[in-house]
N, C-alpha and C positions, 0 to 999 in steps of 0.2 A: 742226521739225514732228514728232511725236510719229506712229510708225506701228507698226503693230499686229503682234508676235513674227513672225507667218506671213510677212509680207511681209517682215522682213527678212533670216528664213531663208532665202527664196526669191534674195534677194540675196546670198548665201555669209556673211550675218553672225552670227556666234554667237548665239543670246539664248533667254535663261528670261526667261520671265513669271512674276512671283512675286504680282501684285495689287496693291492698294492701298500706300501708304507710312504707316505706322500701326503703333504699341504690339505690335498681337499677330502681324505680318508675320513671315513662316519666311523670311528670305534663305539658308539655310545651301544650297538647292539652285544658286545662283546663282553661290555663293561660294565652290564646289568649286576648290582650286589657285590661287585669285586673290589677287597681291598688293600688289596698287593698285586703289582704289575709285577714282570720281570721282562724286560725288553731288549732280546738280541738280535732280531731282524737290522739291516744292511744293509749299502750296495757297499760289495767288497771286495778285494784285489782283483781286479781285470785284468787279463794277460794282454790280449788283443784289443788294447781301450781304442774306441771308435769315437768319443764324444772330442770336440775340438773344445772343448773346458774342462778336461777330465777334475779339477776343484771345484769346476760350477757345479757336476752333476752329483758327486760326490754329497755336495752339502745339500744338496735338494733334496737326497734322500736320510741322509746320516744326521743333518743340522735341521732343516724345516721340518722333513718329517716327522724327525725326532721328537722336536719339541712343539709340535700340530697334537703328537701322541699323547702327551704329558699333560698341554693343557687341559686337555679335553677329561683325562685321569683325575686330576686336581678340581675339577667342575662339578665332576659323579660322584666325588667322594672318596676316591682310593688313597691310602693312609701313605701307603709308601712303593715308591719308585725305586726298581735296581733294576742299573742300564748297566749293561755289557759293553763295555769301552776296549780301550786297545794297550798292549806295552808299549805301543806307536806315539804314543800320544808321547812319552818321556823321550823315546827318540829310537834307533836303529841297533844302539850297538855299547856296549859296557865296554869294549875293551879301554887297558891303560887306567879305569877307575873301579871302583867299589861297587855292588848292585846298588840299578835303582831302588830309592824309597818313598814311598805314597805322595809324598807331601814336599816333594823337592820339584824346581821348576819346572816345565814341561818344557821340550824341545822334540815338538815334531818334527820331520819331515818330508815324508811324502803326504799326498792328497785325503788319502783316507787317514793317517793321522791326525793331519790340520783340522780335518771335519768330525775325526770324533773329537777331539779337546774344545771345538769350537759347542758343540755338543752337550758337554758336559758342562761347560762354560752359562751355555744358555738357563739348562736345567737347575743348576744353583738357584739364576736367578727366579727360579719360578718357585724352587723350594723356599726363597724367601718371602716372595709375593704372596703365596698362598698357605704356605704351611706343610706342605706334601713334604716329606720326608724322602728324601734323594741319596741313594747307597750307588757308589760306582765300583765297579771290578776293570783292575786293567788283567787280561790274560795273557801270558805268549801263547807259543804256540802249544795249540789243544789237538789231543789224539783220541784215540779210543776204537774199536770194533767200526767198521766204513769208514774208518780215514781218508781221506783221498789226498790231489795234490802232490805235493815234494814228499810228503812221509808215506803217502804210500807207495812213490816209484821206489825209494830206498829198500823198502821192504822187498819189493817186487827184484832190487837188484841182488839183495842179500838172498833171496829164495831164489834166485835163476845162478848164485856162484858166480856172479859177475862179480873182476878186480876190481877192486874202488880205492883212486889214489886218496885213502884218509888215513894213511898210518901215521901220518905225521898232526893231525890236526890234534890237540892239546886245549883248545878252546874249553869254555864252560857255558853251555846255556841252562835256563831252566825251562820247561814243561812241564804241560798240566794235563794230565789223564781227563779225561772226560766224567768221571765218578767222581773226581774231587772237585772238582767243579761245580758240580752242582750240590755236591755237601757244601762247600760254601755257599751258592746261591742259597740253600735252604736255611743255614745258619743267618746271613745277613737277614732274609726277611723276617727271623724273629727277632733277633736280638736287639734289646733298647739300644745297647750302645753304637749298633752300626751306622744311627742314623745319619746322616751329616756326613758321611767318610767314605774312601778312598780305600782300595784294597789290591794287591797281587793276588792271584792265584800261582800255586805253582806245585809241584810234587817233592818241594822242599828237598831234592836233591837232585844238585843240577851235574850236567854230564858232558863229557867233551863228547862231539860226534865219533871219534874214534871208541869211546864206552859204549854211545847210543850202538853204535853200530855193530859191536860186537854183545850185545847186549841181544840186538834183535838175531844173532846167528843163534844164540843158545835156545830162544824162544821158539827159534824155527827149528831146533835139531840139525844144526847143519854151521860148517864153522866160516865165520866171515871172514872175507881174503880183500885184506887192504895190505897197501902197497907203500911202503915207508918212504914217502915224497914227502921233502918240509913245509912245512902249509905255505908258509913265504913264496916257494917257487911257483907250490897250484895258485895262489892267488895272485901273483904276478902273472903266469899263464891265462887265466881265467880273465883280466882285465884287457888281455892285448886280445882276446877271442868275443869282447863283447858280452863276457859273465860274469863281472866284478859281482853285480847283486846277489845272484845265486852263489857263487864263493864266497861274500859274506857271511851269509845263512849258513853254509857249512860249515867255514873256520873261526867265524869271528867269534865274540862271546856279548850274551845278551843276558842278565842274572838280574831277577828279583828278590827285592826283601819281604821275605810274607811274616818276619818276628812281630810286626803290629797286630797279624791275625789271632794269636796265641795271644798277648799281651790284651787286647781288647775283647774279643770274643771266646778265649780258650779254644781255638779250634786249631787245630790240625791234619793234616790230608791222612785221610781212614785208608786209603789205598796206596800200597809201595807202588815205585814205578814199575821194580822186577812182574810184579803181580801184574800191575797195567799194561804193562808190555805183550807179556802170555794172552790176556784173555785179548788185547788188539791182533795178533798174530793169529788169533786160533777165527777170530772174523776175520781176518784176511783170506786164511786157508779155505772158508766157506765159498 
Protein backbone atom coordinates (compact mmCIF):
# COMPACT_ATOMS: atom_id res chain seq x y z
CA UNK A 1 0.00 0.00 0.00
CA UNK A 2 1.48 3.05 -1.25
CA UNK A 3 1.91 6.08 1.55
CA UNK A 4 2.68 9.27 1.21
CA UNK A 5 6.87 10.62 1.76
CA UNK A 6 5.57 12.38 5.29
CA UNK A 7 4.44 9.46 6.87
CA UNK A 8 7.11 7.42 6.05
CA UNK A 9 9.64 9.93 7.28
CA UNK A 10 7.65 9.93 10.41
CA UNK A 11 8.37 6.20 10.48
CA UNK A 12 12.46 6.55 10.52
CA UNK A 13 12.27 5.68 6.67
CA UNK A 14 14.45 7.35 4.12
CA UNK A 15 12.28 8.84 1.09
CA UNK A 16 12.38 11.68 -1.69
CA UNK A 17 9.38 12.28 -3.49
CA UNK A 18 10.42 12.71 -6.86
CA UNK A 19 6.47 12.68 -8.64
CA UNK A 20 5.04 11.10 -11.27
CA UNK A 21 7.08 8.00 -13.16
CA UNK A 22 7.51 9.64 -16.75
CA UNK A 23 9.99 10.83 -19.63
CA UNK A 24 10.76 14.13 -18.11
CA UNK A 25 11.05 12.73 -14.20
CA UNK A 26 14.50 14.34 -12.38
CA UNK A 27 15.38 10.96 -10.05
CA UNK A 28 19.07 12.33 -9.83
CA UNK A 29 17.74 13.67 -6.09
CA UNK A 30 16.68 10.40 -5.10
CA UNK A 31 19.60 8.62 -6.42
CA UNK A 32 22.21 10.41 -4.48
CA UNK A 33 24.96 7.33 -3.26
CA UNK A 34 22.46 4.68 -4.35
CA UNK A 35 23.51 1.45 -5.72
CA UNK A 36 20.65 -0.80 -6.19
CA UNK A 37 17.40 0.32 -7.52
CA UNK A 38 14.38 -1.96 -7.10
CA UNK A 39 11.64 -0.50 -9.36
CA UNK A 40 7.85 -1.34 -9.04
CA UNK A 41 6.07 1.70 -9.83
CA UNK A 42 3.28 1.34 -12.90
CA UNK A 43 0.41 2.37 -14.50
CA UNK A 44 -1.54 -0.74 -14.03
CA UNK A 45 -4.80 -2.59 -14.70
CA UNK A 46 -7.49 0.11 -15.32
CA UNK A 47 -10.96 -1.16 -14.86
CA UNK A 48 -12.70 2.02 -16.45
CA UNK A 49 -9.70 2.73 -19.12
CA UNK A 50 -10.46 6.34 -20.36
CA UNK A 51 -7.40 6.78 -22.56
CA UNK A 52 -8.31 6.21 -26.53
CA UNK A 53 -4.79 4.27 -26.72
CA UNK A 54 -4.98 2.37 -23.68
CA UNK A 55 -1.07 0.83 -25.24
CA UNK A 56 -0.09 4.37 -26.07
CA UNK A 57 -0.45 5.17 -22.45
CA UNK A 58 0.60 2.19 -21.00
CA UNK A 59 4.00 2.54 -22.50
CA UNK A 60 4.39 6.09 -21.73
CA UNK A 61 4.49 5.02 -18.29
CA UNK A 62 5.69 1.32 -18.06
CA UNK A 63 8.18 1.55 -21.34
CA UNK A 64 9.55 5.35 -21.48
CA UNK A 65 9.20 5.84 -18.12
CA UNK A 66 10.83 2.97 -17.28
CA UNK A 67 13.63 3.20 -19.02
CA UNK A 68 13.93 7.60 -18.57
CA UNK A 69 14.51 5.65 -14.90
CA UNK A 70 17.30 3.33 -15.78
CA UNK A 71 19.18 5.64 -17.62
CA UNK A 72 19.46 8.10 -15.64
CA UNK A 73 20.34 4.99 -12.72
CA UNK A 74 23.14 3.83 -15.02
CA UNK A 75 24.48 7.66 -15.28
CA UNK A 76 24.80 8.04 -11.17
CA UNK A 77 26.35 4.92 -10.82
CA UNK A 78 23.81 2.33 -9.58
CA UNK A 79 25.36 -1.20 -10.00
CA UNK A 80 22.15 -3.00 -10.36
CA UNK A 81 18.60 -2.61 -11.56
CA UNK A 82 15.50 -5.18 -10.54
CA UNK A 83 12.41 -4.28 -12.19
CA UNK A 84 9.17 -5.75 -11.32
CA UNK A 85 7.76 -7.08 -14.45
CA UNK A 86 4.70 -9.16 -14.86
CA UNK A 87 3.54 -13.14 -15.53
CA UNK A 88 1.70 -11.11 -18.33
CA UNK A 89 4.50 -10.72 -20.11
CA UNK A 90 4.66 -14.89 -20.92
CA UNK A 91 1.02 -14.62 -21.45
CA UNK A 92 -2.80 -15.22 -19.59
CA UNK A 93 -3.07 -18.71 -19.01
CA UNK A 94 -1.18 -22.27 -18.53
CA UNK A 95 -3.96 -24.30 -19.20
CA UNK A 96 -3.52 -27.51 -21.57
CA UNK A 97 0.63 -26.93 -21.04
CA UNK A 98 3.26 -27.24 -18.51
CA UNK A 99 4.22 -23.81 -16.12
CA UNK A 100 5.79 -21.19 -17.56
CA UNK A 101 9.67 -20.95 -17.51
CA UNK A 102 11.93 -17.76 -17.24
CA UNK A 103 13.60 -18.15 -20.50
CA UNK A 104 10.81 -19.51 -22.94
CA UNK A 105 9.21 -17.02 -25.50
CA UNK A 106 7.16 -14.33 -24.22
CA UNK A 107 3.50 -14.06 -25.39
CA UNK A 108 1.74 -11.26 -24.07
CA UNK A 109 -1.40 -10.03 -24.47
CA UNK A 110 -3.08 -7.37 -23.04
CA UNK A 111 -1.66 -3.62 -22.94
CA UNK A 112 0.07 -3.79 -19.87
CA UNK A 113 1.77 -7.08 -20.69
CA UNK A 114 2.91 -5.76 -24.27
CA UNK A 115 4.45 -2.72 -22.25
CA UNK A 116 6.05 -4.51 -19.62
CA UNK A 117 8.14 -7.12 -22.09
CA UNK A 118 8.61 -4.10 -24.18
CA UNK A 119 10.19 -2.76 -20.94
CA UNK A 120 12.32 -5.27 -20.19
CA UNK A 121 13.24 -5.56 -23.75
CA UNK A 122 14.63 -1.89 -23.62
CA UNK A 123 16.51 -2.37 -20.24
CA UNK A 124 18.52 -5.30 -21.50
CA UNK A 125 19.58 -3.02 -24.00
CA UNK A 126 20.82 -0.54 -21.62
CA UNK A 127 22.34 -3.31 -19.39
CA UNK A 128 24.52 -3.84 -22.38
CA UNK A 129 25.29 -0.30 -23.27
CA UNK A 130 26.32 0.62 -20.00
CA UNK A 131 26.95 -2.19 -17.85
CA UNK A 132 24.14 -1.76 -15.02
CA UNK A 133 23.35 -5.18 -14.21
CA UNK A 134 19.40 -5.75 -14.92
CA UNK A 135 17.57 -8.61 -12.62
CA UNK A 136 13.68 -9.01 -13.82
CA UNK A 137 11.01 -10.70 -11.45
CA UNK A 138 7.83 -11.70 -13.42
CA UNK A 139 5.07 -12.14 -10.25
CA UNK A 140 1.48 -13.44 -10.50
CA UNK A 141 -0.74 -12.52 -8.48
CA UNK A 142 0.65 -10.97 -4.99
CA UNK A 143 -1.35 -10.82 -1.66
CA UNK A 144 -0.69 -10.12 1.71
CA UNK A 145 -2.19 -7.94 4.76
CA UNK A 146 -4.35 -4.81 2.49
CA UNK A 147 -4.90 -6.70 -0.49
CA UNK A 148 -7.43 -5.28 -2.38
CA UNK A 149 -9.12 -5.88 -5.85
CA UNK A 150 -10.62 -9.57 -6.77
CA UNK A 151 -8.60 -11.25 -3.68
CA UNK A 152 -10.03 -9.19 -1.46
CA UNK A 153 -13.79 -9.18 -2.55
CA UNK A 154 -13.11 -13.17 -2.31
CA UNK A 155 -12.30 -12.81 1.12
CA UNK A 156 -14.89 -10.43 1.76
CA UNK A 157 -17.38 -13.18 0.16
CA UNK A 158 -15.89 -16.03 2.19
CA UNK A 159 -16.23 -13.83 5.65
CA UNK A 160 -20.09 -12.68 4.64
CA UNK A 161 -20.92 -16.89 3.90
CA UNK A 162 -21.84 -16.06 0.62
CA UNK A 163 -22.33 -19.47 -1.97
CA UNK A 164 -19.75 -19.26 -4.43
CA UNK A 165 -20.19 -21.45 -7.56
CA UNK A 166 -16.35 -22.81 -7.33
CA UNK A 167 -16.91 -26.29 -6.26
CA UNK A 168 -16.14 -27.44 -9.40
CA UNK A 169 -13.02 -25.34 -10.37
CA UNK A 170 -9.98 -27.84 -10.17
CA UNK A 171 -7.62 -25.36 -11.88
CA UNK A 172 -4.01 -24.57 -10.60
CA UNK A 173 -2.62 -21.24 -10.19
CA UNK A 174 0.34 -20.02 -8.42
CA UNK A 175 0.91 -16.95 -5.93
CA UNK A 176 2.99 -15.04 -4.23
CA UNK A 177 2.51 -13.82 -0.56
CA UNK A 178 3.79 -10.51 -0.25
CA UNK A 179 6.91 -11.63 2.37
CA UNK A 180 8.23 -13.88 -0.25
CA UNK A 181 8.46 -11.41 -2.56
CA UNK A 182 10.51 -9.43 -1.18
CA UNK A 183 12.90 -12.29 0.28
CA UNK A 184 13.46 -12.69 -3.27
CA UNK A 185 13.75 -9.10 -4.07
CA UNK A 186 16.33 -8.88 -1.22
CA UNK A 187 18.05 -12.08 -2.44
CA UNK A 188 18.31 -10.88 -6.24
CA UNK A 189 19.88 -7.72 -5.17
CA UNK A 190 22.84 -9.50 -3.61
CA UNK A 191 23.48 -12.33 -5.27
CA UNK A 192 26.33 -12.35 -8.16
CA UNK A 193 24.51 -14.84 -10.05
CA UNK A 194 21.27 -13.02 -10.48
CA UNK A 195 22.61 -10.56 -12.60
CA UNK A 196 21.50 -10.87 -16.23
CA UNK A 197 18.18 -13.08 -15.34
CA UNK A 198 14.76 -13.69 -15.25
CA UNK A 199 12.82 -14.97 -12.37
CA UNK A 200 9.12 -16.09 -11.05
CA UNK A 201 8.08 -15.42 -7.89
CA UNK A 202 5.64 -17.67 -6.35
CA UNK A 203 4.71 -19.68 -2.91
CA UNK A 204 5.97 -22.60 -4.79
CA UNK A 205 2.62 -24.18 -4.08
CA UNK A 206 0.19 -23.53 -6.49
CA UNK A 207 -3.67 -24.09 -5.63
CA UNK A 208 -6.95 -24.56 -7.39
CA UNK A 209 -9.31 -21.76 -6.44
CA UNK A 210 -11.51 -24.31 -4.99
CA UNK A 211 -8.18 -24.93 -2.14
CA UNK A 212 -7.69 -21.08 -2.28
CA UNK A 213 -11.02 -20.81 -1.26
CA UNK A 214 -11.46 -23.16 1.11
CA UNK A 215 -8.27 -22.31 2.51
CA UNK A 216 -9.32 -18.67 3.16
CA UNK A 217 -12.71 -20.20 5.25
CA UNK A 218 -10.28 -21.96 7.73
CA UNK A 219 -8.08 -18.67 8.01
CA UNK A 220 -11.36 -16.95 8.78
CA UNK A 221 -12.88 -19.62 11.31
CA UNK A 222 -15.76 -20.13 9.28
CA UNK A 223 -16.44 -22.94 6.59
CA UNK A 224 -16.66 -21.94 2.85
CA UNK A 225 -19.79 -22.82 0.97
CA UNK A 226 -18.97 -23.46 -2.78
CA UNK A 227 -21.44 -24.87 -4.88
CA UNK A 228 -20.46 -28.02 -7.04
CA UNK A 229 -20.91 -26.24 -10.70
CA UNK A 230 -18.48 -27.71 -13.38
CA UNK A 231 -16.16 -24.97 -14.20
CA UNK A 232 -17.07 -25.66 -18.05
CA UNK A 233 -20.68 -24.58 -17.34
CA UNK A 234 -19.51 -21.29 -15.02
CA UNK A 235 -17.35 -20.36 -17.77
CA UNK A 236 -19.64 -21.02 -20.47
CA UNK A 237 -22.10 -18.81 -18.35
CA UNK A 238 -19.76 -16.29 -17.50
CA UNK A 239 -18.82 -15.69 -21.37
CA UNK A 240 -22.46 -15.32 -22.53
CA UNK A 241 -22.84 -12.56 -19.40
CA UNK A 242 -19.69 -10.55 -20.46
CA UNK A 243 -17.20 -12.16 -17.74
CA UNK A 244 -15.19 -14.66 -19.75
CA UNK A 245 -12.01 -12.50 -18.16
CA UNK A 246 -12.96 -12.56 -14.62
CA UNK A 247 -13.85 -16.71 -15.17
CA UNK A 248 -10.65 -17.04 -16.34
CA UNK A 249 -8.88 -15.79 -13.38
CA UNK A 250 -11.05 -18.10 -11.40
CA UNK A 251 -10.86 -21.34 -13.29
CA UNK A 252 -8.30 -21.32 -15.52
CA UNK A 253 -4.73 -22.28 -14.54
CA UNK A 254 -1.83 -19.88 -14.68
CA UNK A 255 1.61 -21.78 -12.99
CA UNK A 256 5.10 -20.74 -12.66
CA UNK A 257 8.52 -22.43 -12.62
CA UNK A 258 10.44 -20.83 -9.76
CA UNK A 259 13.12 -24.41 -9.80
CA UNK A 260 15.68 -21.82 -11.52
CA UNK A 261 15.31 -19.82 -8.09
CA UNK A 262 16.78 -22.73 -5.90
CA UNK A 263 19.13 -23.92 -8.70
CA UNK A 264 20.71 -20.29 -9.05
CA UNK A 265 20.36 -18.46 -6.08
CA UNK A 266 19.37 -21.33 -3.37
CA UNK A 267 16.44 -19.45 -2.43
CA UNK A 268 13.27 -20.64 -1.54
CA UNK A 269 9.83 -18.83 -0.29
CA UNK A 270 10.65 -18.69 3.80
CA UNK A 271 6.79 -18.17 4.13
CA UNK A 272 4.07 -21.18 3.61
CA UNK A 273 0.97 -19.84 1.98
CA UNK A 274 -1.14 -21.56 4.91
CA UNK A 275 0.90 -18.92 7.20
CA UNK A 276 0.42 -16.14 4.42
CA UNK A 277 -2.98 -16.58 4.16
CA UNK A 278 -3.70 -16.23 8.33
CA UNK A 279 -1.54 -13.26 8.78
CA UNK A 280 -3.66 -11.70 5.03
CA UNK A 281 -7.01 -12.56 6.81
CA UNK A 282 -6.04 -11.34 10.18
CA UNK A 283 -5.39 -7.71 8.04
CA UNK A 284 -8.36 -8.10 6.51
CA UNK A 285 -10.21 -8.56 9.91
CA UNK A 286 -8.55 -5.03 11.02
Amino acid sequence: MRQPCAQLLAQGVDCTEVGNLGVDTDWAPALTDVTSVVHTAARVHVMNEQAIDPLAAFRQVNVEGTLALARQCAALGVKRFVFISSVKVNGETTDGRAPFVPHEVPCPVDAYGISKWEAEEGLRDIERQTGMAVVVIRPPLIYGPGVKANFRRLIQAVARGWPLPLGGARNLRSLVALENLVSLIDCVLKHPAAAGEVFFASDGNDVSTFTLVRSLGTALGRHAWLLPIPGRWLMALAQVAGKGAVASRLLGSLQVDISSNKALLGWVPPVSMELALVRTVAGFKK
